[in-house]
N, CA, C and O atoms as a GROMACS GRO file, in nm:
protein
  588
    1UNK      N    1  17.038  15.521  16.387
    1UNK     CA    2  17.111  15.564  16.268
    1UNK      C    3  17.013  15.592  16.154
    1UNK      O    4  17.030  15.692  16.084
    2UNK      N    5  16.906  15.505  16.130
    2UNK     CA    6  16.819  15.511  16.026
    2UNK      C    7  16.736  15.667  16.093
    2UNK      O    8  16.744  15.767  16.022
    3UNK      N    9  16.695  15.673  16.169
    3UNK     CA   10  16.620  15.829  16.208
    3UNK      C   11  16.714  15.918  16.145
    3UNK      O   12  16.691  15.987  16.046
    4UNK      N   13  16.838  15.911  16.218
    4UNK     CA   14  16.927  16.087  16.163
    4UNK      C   15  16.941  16.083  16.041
    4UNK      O   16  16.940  16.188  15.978
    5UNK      N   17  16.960  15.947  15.971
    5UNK     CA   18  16.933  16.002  15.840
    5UNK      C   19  16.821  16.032  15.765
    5UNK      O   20  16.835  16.128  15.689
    6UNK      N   21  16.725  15.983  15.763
    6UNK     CA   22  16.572  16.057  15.749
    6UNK      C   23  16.585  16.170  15.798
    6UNK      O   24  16.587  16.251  15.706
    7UNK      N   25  16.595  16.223  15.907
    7UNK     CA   26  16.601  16.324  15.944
    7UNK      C   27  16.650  16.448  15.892
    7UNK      O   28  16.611  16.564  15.898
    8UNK      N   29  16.793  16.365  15.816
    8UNK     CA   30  16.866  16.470  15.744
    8UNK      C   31  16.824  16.532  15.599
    8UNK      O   32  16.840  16.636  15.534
    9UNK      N   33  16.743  16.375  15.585
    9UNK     CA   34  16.664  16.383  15.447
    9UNK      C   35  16.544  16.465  15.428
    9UNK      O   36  16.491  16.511  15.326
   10UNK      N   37  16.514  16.471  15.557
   10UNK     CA   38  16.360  16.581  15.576
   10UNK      C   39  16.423  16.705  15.532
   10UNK      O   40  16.389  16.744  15.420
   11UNK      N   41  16.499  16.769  15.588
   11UNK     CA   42  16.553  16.876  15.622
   11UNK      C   43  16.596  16.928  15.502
   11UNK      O   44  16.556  17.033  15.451
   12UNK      N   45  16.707  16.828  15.446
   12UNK     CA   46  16.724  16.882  15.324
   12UNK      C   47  16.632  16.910  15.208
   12UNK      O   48  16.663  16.994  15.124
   13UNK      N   49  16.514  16.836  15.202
   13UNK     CA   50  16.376  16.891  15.165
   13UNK      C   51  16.315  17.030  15.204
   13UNK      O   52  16.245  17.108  15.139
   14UNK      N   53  16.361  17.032  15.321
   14UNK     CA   54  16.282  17.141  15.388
   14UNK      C   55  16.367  17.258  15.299
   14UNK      O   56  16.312  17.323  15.211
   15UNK      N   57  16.494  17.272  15.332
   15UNK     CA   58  16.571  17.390  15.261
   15UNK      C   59  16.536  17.387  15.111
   15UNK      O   60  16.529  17.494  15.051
   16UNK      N   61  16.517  17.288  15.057
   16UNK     CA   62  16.479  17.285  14.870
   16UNK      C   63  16.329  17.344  14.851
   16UNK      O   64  16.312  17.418  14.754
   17UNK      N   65  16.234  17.321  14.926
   17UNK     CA   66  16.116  17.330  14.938
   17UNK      C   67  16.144  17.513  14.996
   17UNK      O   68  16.058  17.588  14.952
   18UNK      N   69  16.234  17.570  15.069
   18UNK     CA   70  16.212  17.727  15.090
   18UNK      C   71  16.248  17.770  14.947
   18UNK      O   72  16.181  17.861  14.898
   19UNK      N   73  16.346  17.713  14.874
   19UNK     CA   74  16.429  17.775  14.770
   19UNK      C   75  16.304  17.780  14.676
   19UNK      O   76  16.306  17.884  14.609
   20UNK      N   77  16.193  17.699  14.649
   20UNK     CA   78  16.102  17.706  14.522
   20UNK      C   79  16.030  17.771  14.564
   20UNK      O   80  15.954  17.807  14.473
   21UNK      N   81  15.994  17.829  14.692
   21UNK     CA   82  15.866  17.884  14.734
   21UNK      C   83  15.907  18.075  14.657
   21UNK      O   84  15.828  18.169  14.652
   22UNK      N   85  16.080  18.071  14.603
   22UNK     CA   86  16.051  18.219  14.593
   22UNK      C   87  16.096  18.167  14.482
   22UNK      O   88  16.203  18.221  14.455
   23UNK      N   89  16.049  18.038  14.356
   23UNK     CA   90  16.062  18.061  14.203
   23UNK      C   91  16.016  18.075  14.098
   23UNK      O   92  16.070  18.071  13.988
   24UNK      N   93  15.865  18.101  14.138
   24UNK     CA   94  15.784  18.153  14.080
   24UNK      C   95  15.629  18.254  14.135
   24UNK      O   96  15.587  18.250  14.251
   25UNK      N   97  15.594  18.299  14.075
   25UNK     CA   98  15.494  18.428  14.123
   25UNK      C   99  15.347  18.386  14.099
   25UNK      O  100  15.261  18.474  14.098
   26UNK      N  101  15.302  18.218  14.074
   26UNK     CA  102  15.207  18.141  14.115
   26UNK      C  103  15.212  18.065  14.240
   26UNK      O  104  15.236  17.945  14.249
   27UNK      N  105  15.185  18.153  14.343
   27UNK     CA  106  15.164  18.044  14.490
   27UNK      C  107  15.116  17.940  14.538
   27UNK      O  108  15.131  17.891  14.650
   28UNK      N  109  15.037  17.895  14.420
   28UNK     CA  110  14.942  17.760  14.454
   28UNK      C  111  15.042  17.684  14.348
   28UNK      O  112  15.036  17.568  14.390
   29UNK      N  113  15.118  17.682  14.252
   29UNK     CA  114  15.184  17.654  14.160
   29UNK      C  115  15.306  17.634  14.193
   29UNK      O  116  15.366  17.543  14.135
   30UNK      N  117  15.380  17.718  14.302
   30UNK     CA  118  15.459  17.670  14.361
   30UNK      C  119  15.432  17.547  14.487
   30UNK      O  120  15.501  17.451  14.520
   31UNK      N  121  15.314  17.593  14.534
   31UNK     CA  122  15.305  17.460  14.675
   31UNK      C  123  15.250  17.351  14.596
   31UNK      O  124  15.240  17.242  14.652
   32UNK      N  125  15.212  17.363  14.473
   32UNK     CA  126  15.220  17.205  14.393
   32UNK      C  127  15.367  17.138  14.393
   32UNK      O  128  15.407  17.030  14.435
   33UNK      N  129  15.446  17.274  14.311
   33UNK     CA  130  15.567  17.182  14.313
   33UNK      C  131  15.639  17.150  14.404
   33UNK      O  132  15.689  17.037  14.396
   34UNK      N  133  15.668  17.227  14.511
   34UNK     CA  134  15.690  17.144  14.622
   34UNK      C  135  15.644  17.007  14.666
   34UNK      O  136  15.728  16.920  14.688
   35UNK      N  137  15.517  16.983  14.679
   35UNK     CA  138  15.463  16.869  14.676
   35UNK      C  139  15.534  16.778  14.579
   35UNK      O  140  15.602  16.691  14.634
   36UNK      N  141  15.534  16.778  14.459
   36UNK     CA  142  15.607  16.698  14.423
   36UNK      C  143  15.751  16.720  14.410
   36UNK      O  144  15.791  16.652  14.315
   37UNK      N  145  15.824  16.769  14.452
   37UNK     CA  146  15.957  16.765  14.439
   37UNK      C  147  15.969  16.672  14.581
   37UNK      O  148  16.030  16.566  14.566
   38UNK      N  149  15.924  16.697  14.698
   38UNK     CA  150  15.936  16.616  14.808
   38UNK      C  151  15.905  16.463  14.752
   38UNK      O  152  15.985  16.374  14.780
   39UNK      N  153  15.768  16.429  14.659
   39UNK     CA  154  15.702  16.294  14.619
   39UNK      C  155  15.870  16.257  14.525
   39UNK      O  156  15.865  16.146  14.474
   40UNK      N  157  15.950  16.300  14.509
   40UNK     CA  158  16.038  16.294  14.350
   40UNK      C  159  16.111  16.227  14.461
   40UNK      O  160  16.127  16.106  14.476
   41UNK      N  161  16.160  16.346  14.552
   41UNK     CA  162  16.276  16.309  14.607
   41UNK      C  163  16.261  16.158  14.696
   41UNK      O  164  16.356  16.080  14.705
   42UNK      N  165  16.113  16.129  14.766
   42UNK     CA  166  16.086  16.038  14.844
   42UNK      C  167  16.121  15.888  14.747
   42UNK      O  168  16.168  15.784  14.792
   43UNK      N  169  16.086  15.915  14.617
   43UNK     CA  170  16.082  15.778  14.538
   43UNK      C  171  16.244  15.779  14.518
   43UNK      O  172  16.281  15.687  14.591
   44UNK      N  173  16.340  15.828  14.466
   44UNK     CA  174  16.446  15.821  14.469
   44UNK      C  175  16.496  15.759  14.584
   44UNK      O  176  16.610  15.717  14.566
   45UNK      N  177  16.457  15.741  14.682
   45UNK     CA  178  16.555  15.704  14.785
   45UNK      C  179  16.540  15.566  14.743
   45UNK      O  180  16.472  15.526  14.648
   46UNK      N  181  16.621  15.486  14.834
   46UNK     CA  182  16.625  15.334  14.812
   46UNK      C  183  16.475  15.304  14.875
   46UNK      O  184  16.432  15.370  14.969
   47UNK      N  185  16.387  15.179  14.802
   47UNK     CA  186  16.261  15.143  14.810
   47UNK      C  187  16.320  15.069  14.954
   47UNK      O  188  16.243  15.084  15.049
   48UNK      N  189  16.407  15.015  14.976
   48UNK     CA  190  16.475  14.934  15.134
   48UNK      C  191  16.458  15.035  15.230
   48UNK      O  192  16.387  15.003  15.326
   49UNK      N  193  16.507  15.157  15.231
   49UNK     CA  194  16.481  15.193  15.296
   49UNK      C  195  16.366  15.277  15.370
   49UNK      O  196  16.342  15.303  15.488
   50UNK      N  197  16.297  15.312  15.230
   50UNK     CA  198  16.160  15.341  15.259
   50UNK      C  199  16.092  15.264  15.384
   50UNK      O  200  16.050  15.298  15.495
   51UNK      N  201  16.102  15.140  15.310
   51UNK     CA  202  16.001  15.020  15.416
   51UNK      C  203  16.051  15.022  15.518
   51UNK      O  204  15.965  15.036  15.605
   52UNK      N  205  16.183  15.013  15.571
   52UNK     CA  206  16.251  15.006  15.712
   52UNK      C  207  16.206  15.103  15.788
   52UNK      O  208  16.180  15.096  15.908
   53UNK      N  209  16.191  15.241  15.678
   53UNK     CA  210  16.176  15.376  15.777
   53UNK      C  211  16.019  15.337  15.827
   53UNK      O  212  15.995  15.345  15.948
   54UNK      N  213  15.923  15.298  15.744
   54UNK     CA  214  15.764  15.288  15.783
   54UNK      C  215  15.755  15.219  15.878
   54UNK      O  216  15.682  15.244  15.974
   55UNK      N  217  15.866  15.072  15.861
   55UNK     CA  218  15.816  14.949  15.962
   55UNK      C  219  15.895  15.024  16.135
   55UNK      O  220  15.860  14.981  16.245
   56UNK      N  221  16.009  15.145  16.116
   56UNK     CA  222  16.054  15.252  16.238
   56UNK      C  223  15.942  15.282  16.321
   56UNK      O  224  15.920  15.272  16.442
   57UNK      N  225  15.874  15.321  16.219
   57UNK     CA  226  15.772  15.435  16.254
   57UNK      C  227  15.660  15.366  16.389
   57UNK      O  228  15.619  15.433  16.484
   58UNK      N  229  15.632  15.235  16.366
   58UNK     CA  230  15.553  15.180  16.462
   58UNK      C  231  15.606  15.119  16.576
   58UNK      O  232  15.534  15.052  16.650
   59UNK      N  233  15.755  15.140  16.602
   59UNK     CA  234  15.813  15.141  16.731
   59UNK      C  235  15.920  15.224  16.747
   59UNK      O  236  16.010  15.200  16.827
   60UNK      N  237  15.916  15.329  16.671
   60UNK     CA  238  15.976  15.449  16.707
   60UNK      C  239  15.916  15.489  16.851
   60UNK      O  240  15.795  15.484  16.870
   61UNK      N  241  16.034  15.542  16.982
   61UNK     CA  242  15.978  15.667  17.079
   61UNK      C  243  15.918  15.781  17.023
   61UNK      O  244  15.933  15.832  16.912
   62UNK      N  245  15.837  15.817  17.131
   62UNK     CA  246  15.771  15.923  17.175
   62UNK      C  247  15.848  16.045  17.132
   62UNK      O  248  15.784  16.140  17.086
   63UNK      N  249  16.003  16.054  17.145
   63UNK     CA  250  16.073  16.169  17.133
   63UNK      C  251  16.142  16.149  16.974
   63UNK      O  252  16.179  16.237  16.896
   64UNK      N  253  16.143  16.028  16.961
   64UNK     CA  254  16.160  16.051  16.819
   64UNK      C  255  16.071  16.060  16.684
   64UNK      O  256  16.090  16.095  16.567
   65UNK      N  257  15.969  16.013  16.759
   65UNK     CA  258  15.830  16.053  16.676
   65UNK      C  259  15.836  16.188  16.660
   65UNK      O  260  15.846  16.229  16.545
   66UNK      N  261  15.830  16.296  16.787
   66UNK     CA  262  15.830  16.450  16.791
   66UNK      C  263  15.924  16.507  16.701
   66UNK      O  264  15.879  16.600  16.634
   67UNK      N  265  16.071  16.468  16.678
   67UNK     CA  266  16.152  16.484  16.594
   67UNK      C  267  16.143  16.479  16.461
   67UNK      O  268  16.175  16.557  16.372
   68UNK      N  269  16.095  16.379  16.464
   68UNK     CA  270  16.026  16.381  16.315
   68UNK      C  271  15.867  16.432  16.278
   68UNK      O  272  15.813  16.462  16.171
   69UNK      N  273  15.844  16.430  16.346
   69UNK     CA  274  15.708  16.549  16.300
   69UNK      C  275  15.745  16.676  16.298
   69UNK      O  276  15.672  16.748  16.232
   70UNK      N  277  15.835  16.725  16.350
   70UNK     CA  278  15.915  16.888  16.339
   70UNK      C  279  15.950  16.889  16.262
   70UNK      O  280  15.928  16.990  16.194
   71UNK      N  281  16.018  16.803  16.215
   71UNK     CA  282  16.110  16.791  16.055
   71UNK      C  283  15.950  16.783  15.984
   71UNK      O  284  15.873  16.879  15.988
   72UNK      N  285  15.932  16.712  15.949
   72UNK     CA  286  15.808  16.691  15.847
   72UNK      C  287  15.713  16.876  15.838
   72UNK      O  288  15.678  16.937  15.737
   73UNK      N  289  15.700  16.909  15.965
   73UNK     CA  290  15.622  17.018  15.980
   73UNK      C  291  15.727  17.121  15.943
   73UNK      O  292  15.664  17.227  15.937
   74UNK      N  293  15.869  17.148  15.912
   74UNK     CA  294  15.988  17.247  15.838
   74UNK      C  295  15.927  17.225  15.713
   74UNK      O  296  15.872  17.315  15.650
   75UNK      N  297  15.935  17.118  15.678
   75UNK     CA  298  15.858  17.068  15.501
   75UNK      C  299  15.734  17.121  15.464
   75UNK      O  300  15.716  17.174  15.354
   76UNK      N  301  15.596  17.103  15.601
   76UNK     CA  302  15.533  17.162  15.566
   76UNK      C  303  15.462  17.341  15.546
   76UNK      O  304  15.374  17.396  15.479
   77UNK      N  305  15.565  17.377  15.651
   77UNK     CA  306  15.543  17.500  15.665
   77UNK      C  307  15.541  17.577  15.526
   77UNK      O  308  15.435  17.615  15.476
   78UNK      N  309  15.651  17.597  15.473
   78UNK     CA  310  15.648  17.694  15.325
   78UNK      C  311  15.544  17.610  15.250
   78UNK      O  312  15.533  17.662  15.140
   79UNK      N  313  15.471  17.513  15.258
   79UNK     CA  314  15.392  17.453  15.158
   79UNK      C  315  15.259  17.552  15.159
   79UNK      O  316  15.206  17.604  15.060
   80UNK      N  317  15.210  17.566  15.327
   80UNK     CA  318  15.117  17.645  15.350
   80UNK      C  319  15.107  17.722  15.346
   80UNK      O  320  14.997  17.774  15.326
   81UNK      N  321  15.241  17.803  15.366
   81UNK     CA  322  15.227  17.977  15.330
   81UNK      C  323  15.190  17.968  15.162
   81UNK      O  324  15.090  18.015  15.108
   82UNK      N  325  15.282  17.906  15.108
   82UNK     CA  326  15.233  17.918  15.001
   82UNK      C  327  15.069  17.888  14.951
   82UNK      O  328  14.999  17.950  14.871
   83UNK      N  329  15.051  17.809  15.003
   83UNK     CA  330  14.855  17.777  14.971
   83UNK      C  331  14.792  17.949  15.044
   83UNK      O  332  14.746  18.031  14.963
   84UNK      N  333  14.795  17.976  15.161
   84UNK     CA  334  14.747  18.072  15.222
   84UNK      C  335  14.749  18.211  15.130
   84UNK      O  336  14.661  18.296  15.116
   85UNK      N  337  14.899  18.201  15.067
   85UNK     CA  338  14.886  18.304  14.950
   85UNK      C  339  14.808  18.280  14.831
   85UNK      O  340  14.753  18.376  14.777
   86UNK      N  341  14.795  18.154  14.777
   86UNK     CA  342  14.724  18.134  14.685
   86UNK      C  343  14.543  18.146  14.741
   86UNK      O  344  14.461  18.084  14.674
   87UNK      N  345  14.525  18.176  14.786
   87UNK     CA  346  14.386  18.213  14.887
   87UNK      C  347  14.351  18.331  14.884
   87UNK      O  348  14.236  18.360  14.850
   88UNK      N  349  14.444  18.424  14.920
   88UNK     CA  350  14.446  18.558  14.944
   88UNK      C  351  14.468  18.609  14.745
   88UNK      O  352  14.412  18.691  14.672
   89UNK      N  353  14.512  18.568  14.738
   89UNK     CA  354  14.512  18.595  14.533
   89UNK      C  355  14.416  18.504  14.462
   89UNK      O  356  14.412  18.468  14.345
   90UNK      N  357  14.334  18.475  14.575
   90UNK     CA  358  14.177  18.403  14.474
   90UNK      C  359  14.173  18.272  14.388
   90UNK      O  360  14.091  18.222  14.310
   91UNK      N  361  14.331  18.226  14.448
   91UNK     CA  362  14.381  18.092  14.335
   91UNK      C  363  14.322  17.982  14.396
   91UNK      O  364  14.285  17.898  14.315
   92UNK      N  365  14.294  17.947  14.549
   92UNK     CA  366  14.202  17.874  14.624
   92UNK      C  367  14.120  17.926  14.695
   92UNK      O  368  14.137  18.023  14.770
   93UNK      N  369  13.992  17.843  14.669
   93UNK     CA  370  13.880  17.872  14.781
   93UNK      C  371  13.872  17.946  14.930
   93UNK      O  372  13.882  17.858  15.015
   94UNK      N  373  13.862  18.030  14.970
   94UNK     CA  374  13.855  18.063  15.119
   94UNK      C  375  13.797  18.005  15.190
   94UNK      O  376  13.819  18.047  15.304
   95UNK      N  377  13.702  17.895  15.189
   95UNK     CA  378  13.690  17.812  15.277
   95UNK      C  379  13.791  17.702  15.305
   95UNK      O  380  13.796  17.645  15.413
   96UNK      N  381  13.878  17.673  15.197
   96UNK     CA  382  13.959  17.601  15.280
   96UNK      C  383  14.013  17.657  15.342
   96UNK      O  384  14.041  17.776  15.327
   97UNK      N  385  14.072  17.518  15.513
   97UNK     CA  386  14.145  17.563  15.622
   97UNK      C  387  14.282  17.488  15.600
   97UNK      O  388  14.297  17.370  15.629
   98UNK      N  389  14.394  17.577  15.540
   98UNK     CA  390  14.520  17.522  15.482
   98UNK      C  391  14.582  17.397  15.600
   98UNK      O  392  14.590  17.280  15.563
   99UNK      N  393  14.613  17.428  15.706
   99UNK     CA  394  14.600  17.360  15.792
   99UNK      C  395  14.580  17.218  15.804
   99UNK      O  396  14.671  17.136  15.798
  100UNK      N  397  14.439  17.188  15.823
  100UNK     CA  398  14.390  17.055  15.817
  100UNK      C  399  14.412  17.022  15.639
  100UNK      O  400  14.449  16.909  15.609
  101UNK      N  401  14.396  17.087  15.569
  101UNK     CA  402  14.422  17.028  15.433
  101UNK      C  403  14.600  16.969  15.447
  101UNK      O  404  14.608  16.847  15.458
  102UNK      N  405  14.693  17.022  15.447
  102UNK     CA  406  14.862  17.023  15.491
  102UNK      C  407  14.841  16.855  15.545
  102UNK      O  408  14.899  16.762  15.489
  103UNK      N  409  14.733  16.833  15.685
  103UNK     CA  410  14.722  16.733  15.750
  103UNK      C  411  14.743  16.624  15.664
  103UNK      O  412  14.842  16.558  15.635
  104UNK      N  413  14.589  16.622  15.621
  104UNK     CA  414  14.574  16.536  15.492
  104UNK      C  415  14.618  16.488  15.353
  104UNK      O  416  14.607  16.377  15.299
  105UNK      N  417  14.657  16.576  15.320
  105UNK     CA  418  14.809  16.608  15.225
  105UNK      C  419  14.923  16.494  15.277
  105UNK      O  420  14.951  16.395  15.210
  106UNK      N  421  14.964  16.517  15.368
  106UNK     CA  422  15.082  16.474  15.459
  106UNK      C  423  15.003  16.314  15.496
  106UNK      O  424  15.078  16.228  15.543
  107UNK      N  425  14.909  16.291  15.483
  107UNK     CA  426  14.845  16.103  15.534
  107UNK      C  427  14.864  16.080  15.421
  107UNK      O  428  14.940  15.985  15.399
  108UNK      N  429  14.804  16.156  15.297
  108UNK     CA  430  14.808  16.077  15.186
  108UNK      C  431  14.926  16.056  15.093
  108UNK      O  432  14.916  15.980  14.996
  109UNK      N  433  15.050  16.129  15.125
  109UNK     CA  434  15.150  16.136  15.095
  109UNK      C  435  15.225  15.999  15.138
  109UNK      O  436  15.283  15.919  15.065
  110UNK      N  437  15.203  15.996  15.320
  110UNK     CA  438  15.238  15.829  15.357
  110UNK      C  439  15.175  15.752  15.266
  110UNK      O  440  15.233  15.671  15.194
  111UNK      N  441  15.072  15.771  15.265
  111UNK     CA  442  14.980  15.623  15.236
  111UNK      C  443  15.032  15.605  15.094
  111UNK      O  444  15.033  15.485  15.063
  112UNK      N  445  15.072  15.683  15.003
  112UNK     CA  446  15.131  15.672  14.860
  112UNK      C  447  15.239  15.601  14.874
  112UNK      O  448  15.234  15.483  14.840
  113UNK      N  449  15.342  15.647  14.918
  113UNK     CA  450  15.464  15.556  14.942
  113UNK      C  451  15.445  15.489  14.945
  113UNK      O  452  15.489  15.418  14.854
  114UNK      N  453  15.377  15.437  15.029
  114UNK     CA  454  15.354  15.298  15.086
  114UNK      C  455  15.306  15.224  15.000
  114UNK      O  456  15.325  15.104  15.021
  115UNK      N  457  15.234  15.258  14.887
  115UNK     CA  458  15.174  15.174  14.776
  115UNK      C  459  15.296  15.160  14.669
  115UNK      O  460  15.341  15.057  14.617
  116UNK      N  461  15.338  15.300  14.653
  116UNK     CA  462  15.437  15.332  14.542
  116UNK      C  463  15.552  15.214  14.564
  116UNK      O  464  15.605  15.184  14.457
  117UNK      N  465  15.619  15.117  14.716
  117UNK     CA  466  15.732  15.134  14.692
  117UNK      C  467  15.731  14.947  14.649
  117UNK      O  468  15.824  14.880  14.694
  118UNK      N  469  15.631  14.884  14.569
  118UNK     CA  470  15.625  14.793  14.546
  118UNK      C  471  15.669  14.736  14.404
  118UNK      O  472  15.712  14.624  14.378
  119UNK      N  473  15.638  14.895  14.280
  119UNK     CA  474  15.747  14.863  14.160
  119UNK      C  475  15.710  14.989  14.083
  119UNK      O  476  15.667  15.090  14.140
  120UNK      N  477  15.728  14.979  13.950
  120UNK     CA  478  15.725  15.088  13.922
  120UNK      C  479  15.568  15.143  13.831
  120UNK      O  480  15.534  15.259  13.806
  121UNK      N  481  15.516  15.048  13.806
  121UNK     CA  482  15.360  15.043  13.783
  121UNK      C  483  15.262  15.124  13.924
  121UNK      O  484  15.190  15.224  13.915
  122UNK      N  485  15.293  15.041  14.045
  122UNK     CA  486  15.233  15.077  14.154
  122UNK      C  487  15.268  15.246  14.186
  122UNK      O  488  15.179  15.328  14.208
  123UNK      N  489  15.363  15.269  14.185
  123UNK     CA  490  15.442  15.407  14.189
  123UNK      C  491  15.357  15.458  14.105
  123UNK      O  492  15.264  15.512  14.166
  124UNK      N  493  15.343  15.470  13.927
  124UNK     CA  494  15.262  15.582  13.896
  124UNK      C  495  15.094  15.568  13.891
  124UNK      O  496  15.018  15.655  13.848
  125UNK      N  497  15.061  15.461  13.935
  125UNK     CA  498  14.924  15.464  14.017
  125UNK      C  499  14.907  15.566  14.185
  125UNK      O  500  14.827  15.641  14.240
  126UNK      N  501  15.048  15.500  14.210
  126UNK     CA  502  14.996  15.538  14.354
  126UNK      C  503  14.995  15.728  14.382
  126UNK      O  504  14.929  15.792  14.464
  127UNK      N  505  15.103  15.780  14.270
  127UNK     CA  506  15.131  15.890  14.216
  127UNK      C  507  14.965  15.994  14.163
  127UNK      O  508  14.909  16.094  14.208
  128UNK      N  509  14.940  15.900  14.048
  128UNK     CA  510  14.826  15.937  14.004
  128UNK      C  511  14.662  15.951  14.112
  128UNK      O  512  14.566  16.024  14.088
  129UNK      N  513  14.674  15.886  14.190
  129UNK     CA  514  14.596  15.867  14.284
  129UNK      C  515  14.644  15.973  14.415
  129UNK      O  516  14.544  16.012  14.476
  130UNK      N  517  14.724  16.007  14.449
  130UNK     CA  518  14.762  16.088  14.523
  130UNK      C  519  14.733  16.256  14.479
  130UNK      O  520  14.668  16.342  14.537
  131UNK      N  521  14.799  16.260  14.371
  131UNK     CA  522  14.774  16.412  14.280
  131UNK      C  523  14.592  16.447  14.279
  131UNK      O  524  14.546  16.559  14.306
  132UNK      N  525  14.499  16.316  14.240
  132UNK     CA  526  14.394  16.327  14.265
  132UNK      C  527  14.379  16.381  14.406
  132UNK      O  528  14.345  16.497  14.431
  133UNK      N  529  14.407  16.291  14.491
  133UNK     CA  530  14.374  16.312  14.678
  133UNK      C  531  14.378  16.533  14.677
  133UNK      O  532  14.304  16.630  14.694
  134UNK      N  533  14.511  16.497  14.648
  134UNK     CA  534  14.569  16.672  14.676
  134UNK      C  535  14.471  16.766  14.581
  134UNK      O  536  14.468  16.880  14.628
  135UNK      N  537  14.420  16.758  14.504
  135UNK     CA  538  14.344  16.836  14.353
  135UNK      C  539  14.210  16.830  14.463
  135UNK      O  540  14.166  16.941  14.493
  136UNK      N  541  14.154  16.732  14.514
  136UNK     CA  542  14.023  16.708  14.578
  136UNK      C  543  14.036  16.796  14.704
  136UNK      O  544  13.944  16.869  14.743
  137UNK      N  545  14.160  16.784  14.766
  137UNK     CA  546  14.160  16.825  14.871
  137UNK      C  547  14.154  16.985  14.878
  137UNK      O  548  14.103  17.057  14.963
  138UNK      N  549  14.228  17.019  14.753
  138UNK     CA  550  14.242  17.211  14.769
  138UNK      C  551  14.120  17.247  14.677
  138UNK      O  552  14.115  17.369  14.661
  139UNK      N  553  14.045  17.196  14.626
  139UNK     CA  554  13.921  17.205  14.544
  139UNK      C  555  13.953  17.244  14.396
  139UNK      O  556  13.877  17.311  14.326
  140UNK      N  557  14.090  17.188  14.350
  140UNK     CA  558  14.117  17.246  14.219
  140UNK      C  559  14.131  17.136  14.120
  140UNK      O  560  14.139  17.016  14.147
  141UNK      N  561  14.132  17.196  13.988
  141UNK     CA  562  14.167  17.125  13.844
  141UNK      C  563  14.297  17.141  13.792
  141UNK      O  564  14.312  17.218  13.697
  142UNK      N  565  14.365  17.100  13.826
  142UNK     CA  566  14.483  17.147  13.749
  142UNK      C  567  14.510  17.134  13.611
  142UNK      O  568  14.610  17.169  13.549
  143UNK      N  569  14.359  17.053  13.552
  143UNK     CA  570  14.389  17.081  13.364
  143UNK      C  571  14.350  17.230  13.345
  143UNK      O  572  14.370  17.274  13.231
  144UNK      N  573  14.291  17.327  13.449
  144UNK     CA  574  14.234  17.478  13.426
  144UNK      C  575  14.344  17.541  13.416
  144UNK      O  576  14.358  17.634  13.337
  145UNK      N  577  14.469  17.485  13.521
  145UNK     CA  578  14.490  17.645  13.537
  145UNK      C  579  14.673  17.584  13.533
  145UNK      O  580  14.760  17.651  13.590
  146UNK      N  581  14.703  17.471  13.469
  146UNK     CA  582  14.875  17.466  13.470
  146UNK      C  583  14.916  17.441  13.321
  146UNK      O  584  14.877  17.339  13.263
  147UNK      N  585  14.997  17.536  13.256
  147UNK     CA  586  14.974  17.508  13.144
  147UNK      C  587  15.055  17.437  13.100
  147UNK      O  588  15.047  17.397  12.984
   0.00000   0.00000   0.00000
């Protein structure tokens, strides 16, 4: 029961996350906000169930692991098109490989929660520390270029 609803919760991310990818005409600006609209929506949920879903996760099956990495990878897909465009319009580096960045993005996103869901101090540390991870990871400043 706890999977389908995560599940449902991915998803419905996933459809919110297509809707911003066409709401503005900064592509790296949009796969920020996505990023955090998913981080918004993740803290909103009940902090109970957060932990239940993590403590799932290490005896979740094989087939429901796959399930949920499909879901997670619906979420991530428009994130990357969007970075890939911001690449091709010179807004990120061409050496990054959107890809493995998405990867890492997506660990450090767990690993935030996981700090975040202890109160509300830890949350905008774990927040602030994450936005770093993602800024390091796509090679950008976002005091340059968000106004």
């Amino acid at each position: 029961m706890l999977l389908e609803h995560y599940l449902e919760l991915i998803y419905l991310q996933a459809e919110q996350v297509q809707v911003l990818s066409s709401e503005t005409a900064n592509p790296l600006q949009a796969g920020l906000d996505m990023i955090d609209m998913v981080w918004n929506q993740n803290l909103t949920s009940p902090i109970r169930r957060l932990t239940v879903f993590f403590s799932y996760r290490w005896v979740s099956s094989k087939e429901d692991y796959g399930r949920v990495l499909d879901a997670i990878n619906a979420v991530l897909k428009p994130i990357g098109t969007m970075f890939e465009q911001a690449k091709s319009h010179g807004l990120l580096e061409k050496t990054i490989t959107v890809p493995l960045v998405l990867d890492l993005i997506s660990a450090a996103h767990l690993h935030a929660l996981q700090e975040a869901r202890f109160g509300e101090d830890e949350r905008k540390a774990a927040k602030k520390k994450f936005d770093g991870q993602v800024d390091y990871l796509l090679q950008i400043d976002r005091a340059n270029f968000i106004g």
